[in-house]
C-alpha positions in Angstrom: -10.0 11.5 0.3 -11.7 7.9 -0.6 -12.8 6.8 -3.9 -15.4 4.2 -4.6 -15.4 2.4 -8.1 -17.6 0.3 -9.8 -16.0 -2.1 -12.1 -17.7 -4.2 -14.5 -18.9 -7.4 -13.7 -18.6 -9.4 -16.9 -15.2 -8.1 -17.7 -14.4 -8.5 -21.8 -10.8 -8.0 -23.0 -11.1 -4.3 -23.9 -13.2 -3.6 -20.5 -10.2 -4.9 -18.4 -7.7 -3.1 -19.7 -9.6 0.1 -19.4 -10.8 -1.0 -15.9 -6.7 -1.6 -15.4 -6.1 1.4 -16.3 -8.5 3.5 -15.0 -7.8 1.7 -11.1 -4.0 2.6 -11.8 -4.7 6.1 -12.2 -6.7 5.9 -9.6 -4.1 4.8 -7.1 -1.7 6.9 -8.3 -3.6 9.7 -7.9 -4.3 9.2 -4.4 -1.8 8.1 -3.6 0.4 10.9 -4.7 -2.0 13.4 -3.0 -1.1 11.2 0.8 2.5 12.0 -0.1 1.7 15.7 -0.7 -0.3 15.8 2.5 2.6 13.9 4.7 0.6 11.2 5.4 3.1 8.4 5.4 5.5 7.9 8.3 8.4 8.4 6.7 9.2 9.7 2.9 8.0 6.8 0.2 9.0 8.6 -2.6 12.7 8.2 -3.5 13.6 4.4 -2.4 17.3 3.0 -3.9 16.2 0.9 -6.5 18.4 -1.9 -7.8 18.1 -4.7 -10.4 19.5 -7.9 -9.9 20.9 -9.6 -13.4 19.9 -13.4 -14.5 17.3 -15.1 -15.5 14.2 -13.5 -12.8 15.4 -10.4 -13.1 14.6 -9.8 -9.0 14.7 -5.9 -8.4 15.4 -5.0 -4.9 14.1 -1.7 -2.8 16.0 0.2 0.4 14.7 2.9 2.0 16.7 3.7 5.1 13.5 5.0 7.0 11.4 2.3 6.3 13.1 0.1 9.3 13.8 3.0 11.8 10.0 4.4 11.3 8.1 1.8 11.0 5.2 0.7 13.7 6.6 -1.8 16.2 6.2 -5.1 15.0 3.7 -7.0 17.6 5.3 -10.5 19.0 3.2 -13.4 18.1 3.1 -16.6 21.0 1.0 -18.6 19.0 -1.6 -18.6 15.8 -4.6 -18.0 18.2 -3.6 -15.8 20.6 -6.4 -13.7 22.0 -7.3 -10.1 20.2 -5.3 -7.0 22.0 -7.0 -4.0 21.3 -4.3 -1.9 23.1 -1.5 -3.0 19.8 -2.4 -2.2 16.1 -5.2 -3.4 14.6 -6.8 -2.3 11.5 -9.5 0.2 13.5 -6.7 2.7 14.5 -6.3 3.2 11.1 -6.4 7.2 10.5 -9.1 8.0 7.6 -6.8 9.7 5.7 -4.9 6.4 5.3 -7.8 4.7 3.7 -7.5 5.0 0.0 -9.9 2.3 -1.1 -13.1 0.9 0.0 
């Protein structure tokens, strides 16, 4: 499923944070469905979350499957290396994993 939203183009104050709001739920909404429906390679949904102390307050995220399930990463010779159409590229995407137009 896709959703298209318009937001406003002269964006006052109030209209942002409504606009904020409403693209949040948005996400979250579909993007809860593509978890429902398996769509992810591997499960997104309970990563270790930890919080590093000081003054950034850095928080760091591990989920174990996110290295052994992930797409191979592609080796890159040089900046302008001709297009391969056989590796990923953004067109092999699967429709369900297009939440946003």
């Amino acid at each position: 499923k896709k959703a298209c939203v318009t937001l406003p183009r002269r964006l006052t104050p109030d209209k942002v944070q409504v606009s904020q709001t409403l693209l949040k739920d948005l996400v979250d909404s579909l993007w809860n469905n593509c978890k429902s429906e398996n769509v992810f390679r591997y499960d997104v949904s309970e990563p270790c979350l930890r919080c590093v102390p000081g003054k950034h307050q850095f928080c760091v995220e591990y989920n174990e499957h996110r290295f052994s399930k992930k797409r191979v990463a592609q080796a890159v010779s040089c900046c302008n290396q001709p297009f391969n159409d056989s590796l990923f590229n953004f067109n092999k995407l699967k429709n369900e994993e297009i939440l946003l137009e």
